[in-house]
N, C-alpha and C positions, 0 to 999 in steps of 0.2 A: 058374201054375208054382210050385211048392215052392220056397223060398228058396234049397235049396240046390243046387237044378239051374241058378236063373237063377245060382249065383255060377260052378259048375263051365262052364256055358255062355261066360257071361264070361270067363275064365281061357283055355280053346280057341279061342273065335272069335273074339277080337280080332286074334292073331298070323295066325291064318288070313285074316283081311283083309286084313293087311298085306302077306303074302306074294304074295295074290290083287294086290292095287294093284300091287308091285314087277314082277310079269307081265305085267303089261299093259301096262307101259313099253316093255317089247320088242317085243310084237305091230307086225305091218305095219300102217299106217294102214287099207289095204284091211280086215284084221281086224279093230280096233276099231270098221271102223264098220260092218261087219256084225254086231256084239255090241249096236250102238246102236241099231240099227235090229230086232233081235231080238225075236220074239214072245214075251213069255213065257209063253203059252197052250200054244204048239208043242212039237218037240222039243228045240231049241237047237243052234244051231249046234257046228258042227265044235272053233272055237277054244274054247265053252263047258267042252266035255266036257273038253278037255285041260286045263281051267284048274281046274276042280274035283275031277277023278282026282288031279292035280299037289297039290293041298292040302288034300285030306280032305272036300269040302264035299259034300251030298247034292246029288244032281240033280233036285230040286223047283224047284217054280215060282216060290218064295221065294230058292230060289239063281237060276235065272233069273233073277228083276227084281232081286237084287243084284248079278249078272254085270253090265244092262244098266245100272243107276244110276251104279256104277264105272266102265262104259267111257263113260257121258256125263262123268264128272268127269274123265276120264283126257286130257291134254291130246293133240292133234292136231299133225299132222305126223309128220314121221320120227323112228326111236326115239332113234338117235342124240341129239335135241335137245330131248326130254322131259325135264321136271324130275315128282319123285314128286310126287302131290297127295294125298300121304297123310300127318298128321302125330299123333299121337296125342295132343301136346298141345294140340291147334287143337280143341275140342271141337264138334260142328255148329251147338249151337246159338248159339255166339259166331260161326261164318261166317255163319248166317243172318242174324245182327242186323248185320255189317259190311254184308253185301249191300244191306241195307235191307228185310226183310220186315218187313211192319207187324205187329203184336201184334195187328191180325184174323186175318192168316190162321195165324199160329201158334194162337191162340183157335179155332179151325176145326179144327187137325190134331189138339189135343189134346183136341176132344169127338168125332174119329174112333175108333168100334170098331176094335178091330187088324185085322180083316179089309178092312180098307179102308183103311188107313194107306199102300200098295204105293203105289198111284196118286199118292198126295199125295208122296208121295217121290220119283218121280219125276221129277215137276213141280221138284219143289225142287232135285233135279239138274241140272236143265235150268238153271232158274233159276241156282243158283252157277256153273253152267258159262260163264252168258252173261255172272255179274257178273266172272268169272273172280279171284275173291275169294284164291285161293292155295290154297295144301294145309289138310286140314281131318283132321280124326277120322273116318274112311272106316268103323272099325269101328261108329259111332253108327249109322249106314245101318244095319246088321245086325242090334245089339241090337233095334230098333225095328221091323225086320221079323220076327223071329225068335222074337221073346219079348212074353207076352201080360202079363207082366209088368209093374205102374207104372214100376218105378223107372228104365227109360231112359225115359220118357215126362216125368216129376220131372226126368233131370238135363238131358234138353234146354230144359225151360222154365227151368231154372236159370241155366246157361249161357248161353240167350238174356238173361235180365235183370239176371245180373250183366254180361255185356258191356256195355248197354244201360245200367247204370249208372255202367261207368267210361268210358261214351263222352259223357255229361250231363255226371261230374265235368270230364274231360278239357272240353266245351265253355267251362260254368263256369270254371273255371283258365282259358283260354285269354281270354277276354271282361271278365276282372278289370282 
């Protein structure tokens, strides 16, 4: 991707994920967990299409598996007593490193071809979901599926290691 598509890219789809997150706050339980449970092979469900007319996104298979990543991150129960899990300064790759994923299996994500990255994100949705780690950078999800691009590929490992280094400082300090 030309540099200056991935920035104009950047610039539109971050807010678009956000708007996307703030929707799904509202969904019935019963709907978010038809979005979790979503093929994204198929056609997508009912709530999909509303959620992506609602905010510009295409109805690809890429929006699919972002629809279903979001509604795994999206917390459960009624809407009422949801809090957002979207924060933009929570960057993913500082949630991964809170979680605890080891620096294999990010080492793993980041010699994935982009065509294969969907699955691994997934996984990692699941995963923060189970560490239930807090609101995170929702639009990093989408850079990284979106864009064939290094540089959100750079700033997640970034992220993950400066986390990872003020979590050592932070030991360090704490054991003086």
């Amino acid at each position: 991707m030309p540099p200056e598509d991935a920035v104009t890219q950047a610039t539109s789809l971050g807010p678009k994920v956000a708007s996307l997150a703030a929707k799904m706050l509202e969904l019935d339980p019963g709907a978010l967990a038809r979005l979790r449970r979503m093929d994204v092979c198929g056609p997508g469900e009912l709530e999909f299409w509303k959620l992506v007319t609602a905010v510009d996104l295409p109805g690809d298979g890429k929006t699919l598996r972002l629809v279903k990543i979001l509604a795994t991150l999206a917390p459960k129960g009624e809407s009422a007593s949801r809090r957002s899990f979207h924060d933009f300064e929570r960057p993913l790759g500082a949630a991964l490193c809170d979680a605890g994923l080891s620096e294999a299996r990010l080492a793993r994500f980041l010699a994935l071809p982009v065509q294969q990255r969907g699955e691994a994100l997934e996984r990692w949705a699941r995963f923060l979901a189970a560490q239930n780690t807090g609101a995170l950078n929702c639009a990093d999800f989408a850079y990284l599926l979106f864009s064939s691009d290094v540089r959100p590929v750079r700033r997640l490992a970034e992220a993950y290691y400066r986390q990872l280094d003020r979590k050592k400082a932070q030991e360090e300090g704490e054991s003086e």
